[in-house]
Backbone bond lengths (Angstrom), bond angles and torsions (degrees), N, CA, C in turn:
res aa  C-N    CA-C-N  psi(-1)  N-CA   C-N-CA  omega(-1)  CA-C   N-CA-C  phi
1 X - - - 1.454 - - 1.518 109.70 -
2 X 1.137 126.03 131.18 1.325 139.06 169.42 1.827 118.74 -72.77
3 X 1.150 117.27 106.63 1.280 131.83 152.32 1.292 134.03 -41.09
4 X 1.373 119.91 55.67 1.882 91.64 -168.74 1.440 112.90 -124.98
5 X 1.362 116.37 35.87 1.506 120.95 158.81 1.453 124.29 -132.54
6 X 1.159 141.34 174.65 1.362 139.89 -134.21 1.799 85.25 -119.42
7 X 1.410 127.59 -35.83 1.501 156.62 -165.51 1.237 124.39 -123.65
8 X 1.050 126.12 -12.67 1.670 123.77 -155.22 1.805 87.84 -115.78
9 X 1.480 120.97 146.86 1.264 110.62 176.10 1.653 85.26 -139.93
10 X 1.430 127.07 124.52 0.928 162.91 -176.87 1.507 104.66 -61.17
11 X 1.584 122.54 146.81 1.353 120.43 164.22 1.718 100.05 -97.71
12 X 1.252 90.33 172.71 2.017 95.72 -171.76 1.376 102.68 -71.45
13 X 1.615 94.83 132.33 1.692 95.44 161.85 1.700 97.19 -143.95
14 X 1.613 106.99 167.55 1.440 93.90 -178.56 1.835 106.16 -103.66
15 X 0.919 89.94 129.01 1.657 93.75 170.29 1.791 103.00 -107.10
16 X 1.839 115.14 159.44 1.090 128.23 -162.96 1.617 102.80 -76.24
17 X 1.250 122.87 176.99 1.777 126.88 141.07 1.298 103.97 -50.66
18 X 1.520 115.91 161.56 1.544 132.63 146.47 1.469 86.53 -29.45
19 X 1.816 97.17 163.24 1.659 105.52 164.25 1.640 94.27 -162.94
20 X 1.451 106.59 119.17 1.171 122.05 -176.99 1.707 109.45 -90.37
21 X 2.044 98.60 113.67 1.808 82.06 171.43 1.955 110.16 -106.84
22 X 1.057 105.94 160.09 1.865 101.39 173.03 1.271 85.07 -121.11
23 X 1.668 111.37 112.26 1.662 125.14 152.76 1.342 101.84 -123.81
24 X 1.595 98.17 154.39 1.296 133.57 -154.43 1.518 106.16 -84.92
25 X 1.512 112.36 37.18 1.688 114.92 -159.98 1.581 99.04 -73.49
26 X 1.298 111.43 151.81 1.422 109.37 -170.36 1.205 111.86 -113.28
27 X 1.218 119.32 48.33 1.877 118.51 163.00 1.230 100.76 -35.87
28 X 1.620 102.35 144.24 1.526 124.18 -167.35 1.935 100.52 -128.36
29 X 1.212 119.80 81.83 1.347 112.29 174.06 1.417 103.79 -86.04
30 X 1.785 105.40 151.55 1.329 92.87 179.99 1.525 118.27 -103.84
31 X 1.365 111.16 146.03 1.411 113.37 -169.61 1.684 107.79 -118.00
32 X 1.064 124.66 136.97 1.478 131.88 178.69 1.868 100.99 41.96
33 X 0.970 132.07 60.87 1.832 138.62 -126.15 1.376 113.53 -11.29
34 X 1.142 118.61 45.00 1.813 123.18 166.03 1.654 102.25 -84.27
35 X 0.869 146.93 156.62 1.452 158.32 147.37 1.896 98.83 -97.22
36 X 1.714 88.82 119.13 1.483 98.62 -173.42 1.598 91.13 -136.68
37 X 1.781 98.80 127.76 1.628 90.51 178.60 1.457 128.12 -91.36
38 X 1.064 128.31 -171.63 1.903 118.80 -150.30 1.543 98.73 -160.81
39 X 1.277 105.97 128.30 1.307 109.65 177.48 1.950 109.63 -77.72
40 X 1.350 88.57 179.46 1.826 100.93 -146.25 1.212 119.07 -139.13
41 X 1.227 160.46 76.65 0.944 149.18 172.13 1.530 139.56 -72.75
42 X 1.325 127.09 141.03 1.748 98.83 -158.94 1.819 98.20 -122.35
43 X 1.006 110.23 162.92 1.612 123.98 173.50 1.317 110.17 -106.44
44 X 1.333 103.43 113.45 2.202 83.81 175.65 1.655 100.38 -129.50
45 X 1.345 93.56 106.46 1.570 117.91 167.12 1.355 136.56 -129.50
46 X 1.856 123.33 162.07 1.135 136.36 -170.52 1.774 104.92 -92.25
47 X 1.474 82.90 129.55 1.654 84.81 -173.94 1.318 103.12 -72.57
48 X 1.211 99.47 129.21 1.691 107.33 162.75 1.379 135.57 -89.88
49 X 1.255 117.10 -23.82 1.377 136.96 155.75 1.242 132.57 -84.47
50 X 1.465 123.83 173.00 1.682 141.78 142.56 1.305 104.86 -52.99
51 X 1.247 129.90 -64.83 1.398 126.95 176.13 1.707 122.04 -37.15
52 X 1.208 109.88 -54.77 1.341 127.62 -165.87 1.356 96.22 -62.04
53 X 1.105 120.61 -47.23 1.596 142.71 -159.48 1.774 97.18 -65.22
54 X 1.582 100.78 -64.79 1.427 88.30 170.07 1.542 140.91 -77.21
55 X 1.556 107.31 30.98 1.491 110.79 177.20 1.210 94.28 -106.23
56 X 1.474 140.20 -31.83 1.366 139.55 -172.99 1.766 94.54 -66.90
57 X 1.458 108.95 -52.96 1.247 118.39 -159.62 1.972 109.48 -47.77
58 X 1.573 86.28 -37.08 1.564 111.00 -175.08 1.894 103.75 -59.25
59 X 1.135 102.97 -55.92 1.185 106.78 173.45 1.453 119.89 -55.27
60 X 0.814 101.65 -67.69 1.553 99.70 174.15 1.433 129.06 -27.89
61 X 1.300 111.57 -51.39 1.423 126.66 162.59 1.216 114.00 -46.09
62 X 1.361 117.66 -58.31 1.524 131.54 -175.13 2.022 99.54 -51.67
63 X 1.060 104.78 -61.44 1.473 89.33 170.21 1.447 159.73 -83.71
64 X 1.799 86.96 -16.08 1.173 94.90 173.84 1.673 112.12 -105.18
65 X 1.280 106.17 -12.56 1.967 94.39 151.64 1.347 124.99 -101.37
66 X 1.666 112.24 -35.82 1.353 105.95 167.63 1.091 114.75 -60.00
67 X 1.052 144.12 -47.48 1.397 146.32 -147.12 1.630 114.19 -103.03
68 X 1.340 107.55 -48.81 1.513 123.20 -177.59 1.576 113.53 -98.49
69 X 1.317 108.51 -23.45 1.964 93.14 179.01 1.190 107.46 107.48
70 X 1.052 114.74 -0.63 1.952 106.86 -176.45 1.408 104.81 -87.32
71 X 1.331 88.32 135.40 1.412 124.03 170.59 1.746 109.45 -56.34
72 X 1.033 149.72 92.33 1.557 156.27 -134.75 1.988 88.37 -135.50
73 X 1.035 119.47 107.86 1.492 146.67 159.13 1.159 108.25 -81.27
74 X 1.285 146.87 79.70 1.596 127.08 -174.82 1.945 112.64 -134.02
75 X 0.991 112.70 168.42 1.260 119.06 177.44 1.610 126.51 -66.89
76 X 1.561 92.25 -38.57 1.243 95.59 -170.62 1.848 88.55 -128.78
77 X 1.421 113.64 154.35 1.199 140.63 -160.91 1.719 100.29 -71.26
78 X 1.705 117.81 134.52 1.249 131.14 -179.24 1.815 111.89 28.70
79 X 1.144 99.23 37.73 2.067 119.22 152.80 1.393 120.35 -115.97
80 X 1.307 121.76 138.76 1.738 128.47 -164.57 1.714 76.96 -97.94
81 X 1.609 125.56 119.15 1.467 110.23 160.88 1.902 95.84 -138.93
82 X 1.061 122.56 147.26 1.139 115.34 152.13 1.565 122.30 -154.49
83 X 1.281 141.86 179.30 1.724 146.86 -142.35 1.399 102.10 -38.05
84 X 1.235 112.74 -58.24 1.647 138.03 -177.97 1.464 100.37 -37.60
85 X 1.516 133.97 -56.35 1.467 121.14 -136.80 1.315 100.57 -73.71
86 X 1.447 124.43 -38.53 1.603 118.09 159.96 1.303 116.88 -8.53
87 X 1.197 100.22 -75.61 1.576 124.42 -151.96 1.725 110.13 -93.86
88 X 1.051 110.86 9.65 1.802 117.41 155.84 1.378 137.28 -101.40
89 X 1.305 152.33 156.72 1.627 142.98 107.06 0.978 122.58 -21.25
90 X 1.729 114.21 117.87 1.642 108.23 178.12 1.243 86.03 -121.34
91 X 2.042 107.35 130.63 0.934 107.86 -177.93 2.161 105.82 -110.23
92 X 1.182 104.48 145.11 1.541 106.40 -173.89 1.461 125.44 -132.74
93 X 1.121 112.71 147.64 1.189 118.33 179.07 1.403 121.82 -129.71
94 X 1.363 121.99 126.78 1.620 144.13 -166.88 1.203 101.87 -122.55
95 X 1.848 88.66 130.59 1.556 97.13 148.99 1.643 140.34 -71.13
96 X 0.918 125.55 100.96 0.795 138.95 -154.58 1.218 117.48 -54.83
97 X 1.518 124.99 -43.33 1.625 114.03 156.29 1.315 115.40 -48.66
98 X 1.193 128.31 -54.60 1.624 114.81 172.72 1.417 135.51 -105.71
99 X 1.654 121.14 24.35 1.017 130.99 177.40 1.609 119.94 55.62
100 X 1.545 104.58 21.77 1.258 111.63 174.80 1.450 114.61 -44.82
101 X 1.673 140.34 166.36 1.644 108.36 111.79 1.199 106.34 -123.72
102 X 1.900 70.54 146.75 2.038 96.42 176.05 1.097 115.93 -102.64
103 X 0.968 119.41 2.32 1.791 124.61 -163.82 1.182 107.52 -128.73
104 X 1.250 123.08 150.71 1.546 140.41 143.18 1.504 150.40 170.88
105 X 1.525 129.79 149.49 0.855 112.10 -148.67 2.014 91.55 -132.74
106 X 1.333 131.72 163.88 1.027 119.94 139.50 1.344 140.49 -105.03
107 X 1.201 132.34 -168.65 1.910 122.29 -177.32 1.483 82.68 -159.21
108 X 1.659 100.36 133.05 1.361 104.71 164.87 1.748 87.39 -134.74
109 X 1.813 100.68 137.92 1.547 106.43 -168.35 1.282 96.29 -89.52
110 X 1.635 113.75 -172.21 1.467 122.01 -178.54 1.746 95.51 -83.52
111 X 0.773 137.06 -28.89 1.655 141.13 178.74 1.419 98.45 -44.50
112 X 1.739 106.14 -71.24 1.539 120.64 -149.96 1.936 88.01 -81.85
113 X 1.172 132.99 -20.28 1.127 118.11 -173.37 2.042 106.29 -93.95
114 X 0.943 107.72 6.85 1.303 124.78 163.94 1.325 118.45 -80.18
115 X 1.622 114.43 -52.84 1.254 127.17 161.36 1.580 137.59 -33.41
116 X 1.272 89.99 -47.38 1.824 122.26 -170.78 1.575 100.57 -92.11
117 X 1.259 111.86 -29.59 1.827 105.56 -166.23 1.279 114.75 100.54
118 X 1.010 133.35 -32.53 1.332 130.67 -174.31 1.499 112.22 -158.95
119 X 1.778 121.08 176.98 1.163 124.94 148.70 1.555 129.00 -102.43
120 X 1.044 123.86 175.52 1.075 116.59 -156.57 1.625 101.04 -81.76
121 X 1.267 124.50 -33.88 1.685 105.15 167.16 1.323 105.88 -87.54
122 X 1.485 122.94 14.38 1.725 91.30 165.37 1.915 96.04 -76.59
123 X 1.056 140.21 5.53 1.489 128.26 -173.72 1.605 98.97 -85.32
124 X 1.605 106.74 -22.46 2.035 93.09 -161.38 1.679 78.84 -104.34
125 X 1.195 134.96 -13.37 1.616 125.73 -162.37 1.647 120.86 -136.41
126 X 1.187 123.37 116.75 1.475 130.55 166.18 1.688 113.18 -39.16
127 X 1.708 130.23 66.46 1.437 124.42 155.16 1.241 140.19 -23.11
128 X 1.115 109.49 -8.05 1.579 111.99 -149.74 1.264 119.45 -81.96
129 X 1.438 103.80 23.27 1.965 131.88 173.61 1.059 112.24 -103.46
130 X 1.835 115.50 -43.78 1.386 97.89 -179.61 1.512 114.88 -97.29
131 X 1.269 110.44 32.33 1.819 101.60 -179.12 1.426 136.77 -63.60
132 X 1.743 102.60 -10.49 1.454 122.49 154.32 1.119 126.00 -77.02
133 X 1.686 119.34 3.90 1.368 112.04 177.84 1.686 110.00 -134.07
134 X 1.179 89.68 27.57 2.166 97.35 -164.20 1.478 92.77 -72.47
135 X 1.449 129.96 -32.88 1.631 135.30 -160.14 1.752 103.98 -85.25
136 X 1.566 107.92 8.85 1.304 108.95 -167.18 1.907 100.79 -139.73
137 X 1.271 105.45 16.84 1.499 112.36 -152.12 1.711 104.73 -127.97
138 X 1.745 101.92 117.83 1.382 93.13 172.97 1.848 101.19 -101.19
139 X 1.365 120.18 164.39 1.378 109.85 153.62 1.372 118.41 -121.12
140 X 1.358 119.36 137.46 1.155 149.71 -163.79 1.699 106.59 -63.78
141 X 1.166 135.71 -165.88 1.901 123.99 144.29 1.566 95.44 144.38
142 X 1.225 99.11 169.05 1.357 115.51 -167.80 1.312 128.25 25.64
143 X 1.707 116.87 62.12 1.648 126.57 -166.71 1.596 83.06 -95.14
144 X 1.704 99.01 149.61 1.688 104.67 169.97 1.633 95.04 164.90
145 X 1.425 92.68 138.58 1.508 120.33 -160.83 1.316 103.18 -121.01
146 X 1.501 125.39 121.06 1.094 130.13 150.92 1.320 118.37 -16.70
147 X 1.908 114.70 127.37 1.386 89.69 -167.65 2.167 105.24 -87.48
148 X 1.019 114.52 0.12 1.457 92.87 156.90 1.501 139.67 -94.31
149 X 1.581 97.17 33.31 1.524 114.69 170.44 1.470 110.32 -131.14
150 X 1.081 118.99 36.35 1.465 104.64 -170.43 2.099 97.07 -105.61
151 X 1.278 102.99 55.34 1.598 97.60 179.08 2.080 104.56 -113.63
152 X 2.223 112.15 35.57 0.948 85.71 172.05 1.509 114.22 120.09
153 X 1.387 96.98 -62.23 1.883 101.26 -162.20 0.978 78.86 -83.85
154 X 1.384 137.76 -79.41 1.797 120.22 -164.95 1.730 134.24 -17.92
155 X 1.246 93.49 -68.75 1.410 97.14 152.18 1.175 129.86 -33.47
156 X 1.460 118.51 -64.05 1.661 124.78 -150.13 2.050 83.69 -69.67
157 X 1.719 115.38 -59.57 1.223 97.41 -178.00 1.703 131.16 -61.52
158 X 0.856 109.88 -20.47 1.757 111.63 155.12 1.379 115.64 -70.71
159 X 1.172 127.69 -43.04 1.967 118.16 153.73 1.378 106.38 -31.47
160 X 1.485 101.79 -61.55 1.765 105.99 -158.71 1.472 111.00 -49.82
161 X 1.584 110.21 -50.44 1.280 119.07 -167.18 1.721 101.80 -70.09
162 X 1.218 108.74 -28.00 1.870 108.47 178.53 1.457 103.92 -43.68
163 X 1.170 118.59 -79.51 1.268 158.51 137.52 1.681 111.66 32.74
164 X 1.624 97.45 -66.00 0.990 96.65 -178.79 1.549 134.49 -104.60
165 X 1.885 92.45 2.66 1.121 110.35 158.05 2.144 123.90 -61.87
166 X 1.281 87.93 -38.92 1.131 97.98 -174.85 1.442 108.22 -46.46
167 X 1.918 108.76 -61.64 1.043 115.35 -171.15 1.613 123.44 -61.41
168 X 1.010 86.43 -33.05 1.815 93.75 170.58 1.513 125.49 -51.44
169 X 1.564 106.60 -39.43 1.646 109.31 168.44 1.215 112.23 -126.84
170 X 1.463 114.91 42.63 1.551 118.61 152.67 1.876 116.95 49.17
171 X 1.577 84.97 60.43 1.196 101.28 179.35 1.125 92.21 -127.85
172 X 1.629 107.12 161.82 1.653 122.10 166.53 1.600 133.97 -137.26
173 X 1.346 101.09 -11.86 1.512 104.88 178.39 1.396 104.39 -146.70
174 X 1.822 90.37 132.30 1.514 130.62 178.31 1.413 124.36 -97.53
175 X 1.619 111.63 121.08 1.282 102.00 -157.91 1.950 98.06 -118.76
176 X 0.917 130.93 -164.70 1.895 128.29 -177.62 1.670 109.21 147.53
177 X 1.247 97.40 174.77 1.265 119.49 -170.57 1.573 92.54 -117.57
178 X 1.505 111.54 128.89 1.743 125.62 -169.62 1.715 98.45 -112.36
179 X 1.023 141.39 123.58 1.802 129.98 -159.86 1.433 84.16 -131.63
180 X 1.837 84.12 143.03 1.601 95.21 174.58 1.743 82.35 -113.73
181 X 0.975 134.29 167.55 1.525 156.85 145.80 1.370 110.71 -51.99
182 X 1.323 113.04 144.50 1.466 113.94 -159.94 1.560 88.18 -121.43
183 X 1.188 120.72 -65.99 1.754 130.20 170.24 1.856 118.30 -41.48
184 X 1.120 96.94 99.02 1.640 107.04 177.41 1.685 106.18 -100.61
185 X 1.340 103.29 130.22 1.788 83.21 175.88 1.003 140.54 57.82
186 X 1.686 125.03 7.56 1.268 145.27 -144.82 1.595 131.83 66.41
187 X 1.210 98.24 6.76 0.908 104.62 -171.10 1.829 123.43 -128.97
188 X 1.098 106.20 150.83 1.400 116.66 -169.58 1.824 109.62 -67.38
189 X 1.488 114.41 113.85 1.503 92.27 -176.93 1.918 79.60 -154.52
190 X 1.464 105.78 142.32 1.312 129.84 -161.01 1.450 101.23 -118.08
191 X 1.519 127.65 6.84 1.283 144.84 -173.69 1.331 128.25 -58.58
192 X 1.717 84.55 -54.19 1.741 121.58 -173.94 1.902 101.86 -61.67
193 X 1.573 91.14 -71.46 1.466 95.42 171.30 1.512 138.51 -18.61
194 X 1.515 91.97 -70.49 2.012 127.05 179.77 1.270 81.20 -59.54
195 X 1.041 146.26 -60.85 1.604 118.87 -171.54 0.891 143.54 -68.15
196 X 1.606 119.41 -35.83 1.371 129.15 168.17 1.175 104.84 -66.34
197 X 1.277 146.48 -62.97 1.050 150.52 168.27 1.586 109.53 -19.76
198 X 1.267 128.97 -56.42 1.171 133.76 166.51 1.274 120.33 -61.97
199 X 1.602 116.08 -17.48 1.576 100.99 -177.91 1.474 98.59 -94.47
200 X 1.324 105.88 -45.38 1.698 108.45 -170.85 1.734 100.35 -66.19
201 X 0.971 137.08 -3.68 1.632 119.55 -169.42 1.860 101.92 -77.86
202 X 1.608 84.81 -29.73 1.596 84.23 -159.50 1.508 109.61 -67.67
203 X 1.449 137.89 -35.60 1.098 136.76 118.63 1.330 154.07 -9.78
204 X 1.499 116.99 -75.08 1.405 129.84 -151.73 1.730 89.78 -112.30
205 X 1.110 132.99 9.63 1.841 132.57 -172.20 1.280 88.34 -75.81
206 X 1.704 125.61 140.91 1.222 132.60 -172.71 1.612 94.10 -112.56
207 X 1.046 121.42 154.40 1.705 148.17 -163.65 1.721 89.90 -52.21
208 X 1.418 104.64 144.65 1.764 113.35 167.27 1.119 117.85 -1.96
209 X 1.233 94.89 -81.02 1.479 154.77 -138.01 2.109 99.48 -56.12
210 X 1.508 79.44 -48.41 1.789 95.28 173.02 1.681 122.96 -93.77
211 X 1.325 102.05 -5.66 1.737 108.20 -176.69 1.559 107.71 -78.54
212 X 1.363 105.81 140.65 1.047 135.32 -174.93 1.654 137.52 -124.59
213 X 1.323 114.55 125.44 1.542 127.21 -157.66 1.682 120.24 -67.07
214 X 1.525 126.57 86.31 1.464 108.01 175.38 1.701 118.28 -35.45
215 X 1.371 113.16 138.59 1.243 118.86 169.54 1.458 115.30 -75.01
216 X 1.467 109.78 -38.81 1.225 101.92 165.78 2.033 112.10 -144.10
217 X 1.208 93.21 118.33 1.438 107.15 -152.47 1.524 117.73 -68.36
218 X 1.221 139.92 137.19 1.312 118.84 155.65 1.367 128.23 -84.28
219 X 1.418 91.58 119.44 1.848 107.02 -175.67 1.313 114.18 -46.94
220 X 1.996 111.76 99.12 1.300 117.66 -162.52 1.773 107.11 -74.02
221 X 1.548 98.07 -32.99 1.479 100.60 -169.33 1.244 100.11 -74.57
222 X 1.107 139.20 21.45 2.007 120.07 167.94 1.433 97.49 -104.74
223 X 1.060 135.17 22.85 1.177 123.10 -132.32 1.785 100.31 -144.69
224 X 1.547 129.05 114.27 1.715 102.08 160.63 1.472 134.84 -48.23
225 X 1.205 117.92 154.78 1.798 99.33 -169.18 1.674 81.65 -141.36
226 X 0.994 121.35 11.92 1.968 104.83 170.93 1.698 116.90 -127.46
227 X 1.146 105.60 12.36 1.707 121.73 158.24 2.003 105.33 -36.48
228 X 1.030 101.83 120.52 1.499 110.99 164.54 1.765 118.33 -65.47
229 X 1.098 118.41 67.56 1.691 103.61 178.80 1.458 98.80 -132.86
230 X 1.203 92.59 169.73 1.567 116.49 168.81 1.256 131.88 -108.11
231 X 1.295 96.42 124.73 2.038 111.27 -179.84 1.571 106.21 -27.01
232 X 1.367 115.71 141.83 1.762 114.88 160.02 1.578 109.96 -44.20
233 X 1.038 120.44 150.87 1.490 138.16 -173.93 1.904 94.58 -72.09
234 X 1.121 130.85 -7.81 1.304 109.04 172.73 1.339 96.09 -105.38
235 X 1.213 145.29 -37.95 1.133 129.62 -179.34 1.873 116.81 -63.70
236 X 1.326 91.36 -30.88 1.491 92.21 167.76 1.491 127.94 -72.21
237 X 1.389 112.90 -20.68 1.099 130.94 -177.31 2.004 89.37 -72.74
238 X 1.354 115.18 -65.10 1.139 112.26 -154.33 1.691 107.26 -62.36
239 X 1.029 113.99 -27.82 1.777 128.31 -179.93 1.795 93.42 -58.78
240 X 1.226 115.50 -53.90 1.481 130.53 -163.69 2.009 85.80 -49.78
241 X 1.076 105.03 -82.38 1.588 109.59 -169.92 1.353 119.46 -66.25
242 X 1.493 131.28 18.59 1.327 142.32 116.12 1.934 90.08 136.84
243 X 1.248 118.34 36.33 1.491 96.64 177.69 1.872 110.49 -85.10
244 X 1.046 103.79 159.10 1.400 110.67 163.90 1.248 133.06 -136.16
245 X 1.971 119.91 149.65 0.775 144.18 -155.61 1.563 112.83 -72.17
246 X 1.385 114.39 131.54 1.926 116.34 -161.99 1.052 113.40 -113.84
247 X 1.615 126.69 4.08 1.276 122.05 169.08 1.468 107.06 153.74
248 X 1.330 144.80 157.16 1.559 136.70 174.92 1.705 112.78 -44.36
249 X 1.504 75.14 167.10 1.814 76.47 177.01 1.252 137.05 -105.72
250 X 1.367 122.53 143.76 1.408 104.63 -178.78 1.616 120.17 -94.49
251 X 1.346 97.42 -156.55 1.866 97.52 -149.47 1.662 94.68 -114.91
252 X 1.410 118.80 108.31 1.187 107.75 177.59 1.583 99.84 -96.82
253 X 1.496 114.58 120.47 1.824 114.37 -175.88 1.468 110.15 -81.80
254 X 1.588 121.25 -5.04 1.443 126.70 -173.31 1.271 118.68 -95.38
255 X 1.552 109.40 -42.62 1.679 117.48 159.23 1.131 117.25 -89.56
256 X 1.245 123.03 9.93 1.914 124.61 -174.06 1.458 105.21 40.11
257 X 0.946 113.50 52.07 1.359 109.17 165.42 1.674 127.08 -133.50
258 X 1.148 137.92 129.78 1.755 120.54 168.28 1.389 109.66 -76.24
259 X 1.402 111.51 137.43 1.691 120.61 -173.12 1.825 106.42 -128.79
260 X 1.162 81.57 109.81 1.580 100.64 173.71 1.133 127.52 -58.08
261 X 1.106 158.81 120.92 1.875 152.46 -176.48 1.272 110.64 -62.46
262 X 1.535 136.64 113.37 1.371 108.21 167.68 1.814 107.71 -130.54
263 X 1.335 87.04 178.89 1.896 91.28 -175.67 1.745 101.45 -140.88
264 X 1.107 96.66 125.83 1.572 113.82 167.97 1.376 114.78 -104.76
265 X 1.552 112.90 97.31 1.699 110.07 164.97 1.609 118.14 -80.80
266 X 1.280 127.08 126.48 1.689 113.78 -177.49 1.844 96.63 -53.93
267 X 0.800 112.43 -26.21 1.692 114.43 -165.65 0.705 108.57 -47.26
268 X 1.957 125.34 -54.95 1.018 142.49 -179.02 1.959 122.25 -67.26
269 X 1.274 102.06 -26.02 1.436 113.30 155.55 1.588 111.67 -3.31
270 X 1.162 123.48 120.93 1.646 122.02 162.46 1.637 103.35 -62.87
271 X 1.269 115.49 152.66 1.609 114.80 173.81 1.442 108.15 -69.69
272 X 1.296 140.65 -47.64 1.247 117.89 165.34 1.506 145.67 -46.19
273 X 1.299 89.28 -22.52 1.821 104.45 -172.59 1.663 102.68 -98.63
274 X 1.614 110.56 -29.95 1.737 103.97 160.56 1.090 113.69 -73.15
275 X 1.404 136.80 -21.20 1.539 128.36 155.80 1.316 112.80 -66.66
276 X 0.828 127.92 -8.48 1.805 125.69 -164.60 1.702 100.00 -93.07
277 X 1.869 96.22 -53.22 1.484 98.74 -178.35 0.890 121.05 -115.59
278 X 1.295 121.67 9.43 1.382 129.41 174.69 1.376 136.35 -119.57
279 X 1.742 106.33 14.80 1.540 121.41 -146.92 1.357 137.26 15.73
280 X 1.598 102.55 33.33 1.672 121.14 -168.87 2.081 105.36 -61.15
C-alpha cells in the first residue's frame, strides 16, 4: 500500500513490486556541441511516501507552469498540489542513474474517490452517465514527462505499470482529462483545439449513453474547427490503444488548456497492446 498523505489512511489496494525497465531512450547531451545519444535506464515505482509524493508534485509544477503557463495556486512554493493528491496513487518514474523523476501519473480509485466526493473531472464535467460504472472506474490525472524524456519509453512504462494495476484490483475502465494547450506563441488561440476536436469526434465519440456535459465549455463557435493539425502525442497515444472520446471539451482558464473527457476500457484494448501490457 502506498503512503502518500500526512492524514489520509487509505483502504487496501494491491500495488506491484518496483519494476525495473532498460530502454534504449536516446538522450542527446551535448558534448564538444555534438549531440551524442546515451543509454537510459528507468525506475517505475509507487510512491510510498510524503517525500516521494513531493518530487512528482515538483515536477509537475516545473511543467505545467514553467513550461505550460498554468496558473499553480498551491500550498507550498513551486509544487502543483491540490484536494485530490491526498487521496490518490502517485505513480513515478526515475532515472535511474540519477534518481531523477521524470515521470508521472496519478490514480484515484473508486474507494478513495468515494471518500473525497468526487473526481477530479467530475469538477470540469457533468458524470451523470457514468454513475453505473464509478465502482469499476479508476481516474487517471496529472500525467507529465520530463521534457528531456519525452522520446516514448516513459510513457509506454507508466502504461505498463497502469495496466497492471488495474489487473491487480479488478478494475477495467480509465477515465481523465486529455489537454490540448490553449497558448500558441504566447498567445491565446482556441483554433488548435476546435479542430481536433472536430476531427477526432467523428471517429473516436463514444456511444450516448457514455457522453458527457462540460461544466464549463469552450466556446467552439468563436473558434476555427478545420485547421489541419494533430492531436498531442498523448492523446494520440491514448486513441492508439482504443480510448474514447466522451463529449467536447471544456475550458480550463488556470492551465490554459481545453481538456477532453476520455475513457479507457481494457476490453477495448487492441490485441497487440493487451499482449504488450497485459500478457494477453
Amino acid at each position: 500500500m502506498a503512503i502518500v498523505a500526512e492524514a489520509v489512511e487509505h483502504q487496501y489496494i494491491e500495488l506491484s513490486s518496483p519494476i525495473r525497465h532498460h530502454h534504449p531512450l536516446h538522450i542527446r547531451p551535448t558534448i564538444g556541441g555534438i549531440q551524442k545519444p546515451a543509454p537510459l535506464s528507468l525506475d517505475v515505482t509507487w510512491a510510498k511516501h510524503l517525500d516521494e509524493v513531493r518530487q512528482a508534485q515538483r515536477l509537475r509544477y516545473d511543467v505545467f507552469s514553467q513550461e505550460m503557463g498554468a496558473r499553480i495556486q498551491s500550498s507550498i512554493a513551486k509544487h502543483d498540489i491540490d484536494i485530490f493528491d491526498n487521496f490518490c496513487e502517485h505513480l513515478i518514474v526515475r532515472d535511474s542513474n540519477t534518481q531523477e523523476v521524470v515521470g508521472t501519473y496519478r490514480l484515484l480509485t473508486p474507494s478513495q474517490a468515494n471518500r473525497i466526493g468526487s473526481t477530479y473531472t467530475d469538477t470540469e464535467f457533468d458524470l451523470i452517465r457514468l454513475r453505473n460504472i464509478r465502482s469499476r472506474m479508476v481516474e487517471l490525472g496529472r500525467s507529465c514527462v520530463h521534457p528531456n524524456y519525452r522520446q516514448g519509453s516513459v510513457i509506454m512504462a507508466l502504461w505498463g505499470a497502469l495496466a497492471e494495476f488495474m489487473v491487480r484490483n479488478q478494475l477495467d475502465i480509465m477515465i481523465g482529462c486529455a489537454s490540448i494547450p490553449m497558448i500558441h506563441q504566447g498567445i491565446f488561440n482556441g483554433d488548435y483545439a476546435t479542430s481536433i476536436w472536430n476531427k477526432l469526434k467523428q471517429k473516436y465519440l463514444a456511444p450516448i449513453d457514455l457522453q458527457v456535459t462540460p461544466r464549463y465549455a469552450l466556446p467552439l463557435d468563436r473558434f476555427q474547427s478545420n485547421l489541419s493539425i494533430d492531436p498531442p502525442p498523448l492523446i494520440k497515444g491514448y486513441l492508439r490503444i482504443g480510448a474514447k472520446l466522451l463529449g467536447p471539451p471544456a475550458w480550463d482558464p488556470d492551465f490554459n488548456t481545453a481538456d477532453l473527457p476520455m475513457m479507457m476500457r481494457l476490453d477495448d484494448m487492441p490485441s497487440r497492446y493487451r499482449k504488450h501490457f497485459l500478457g494477453e
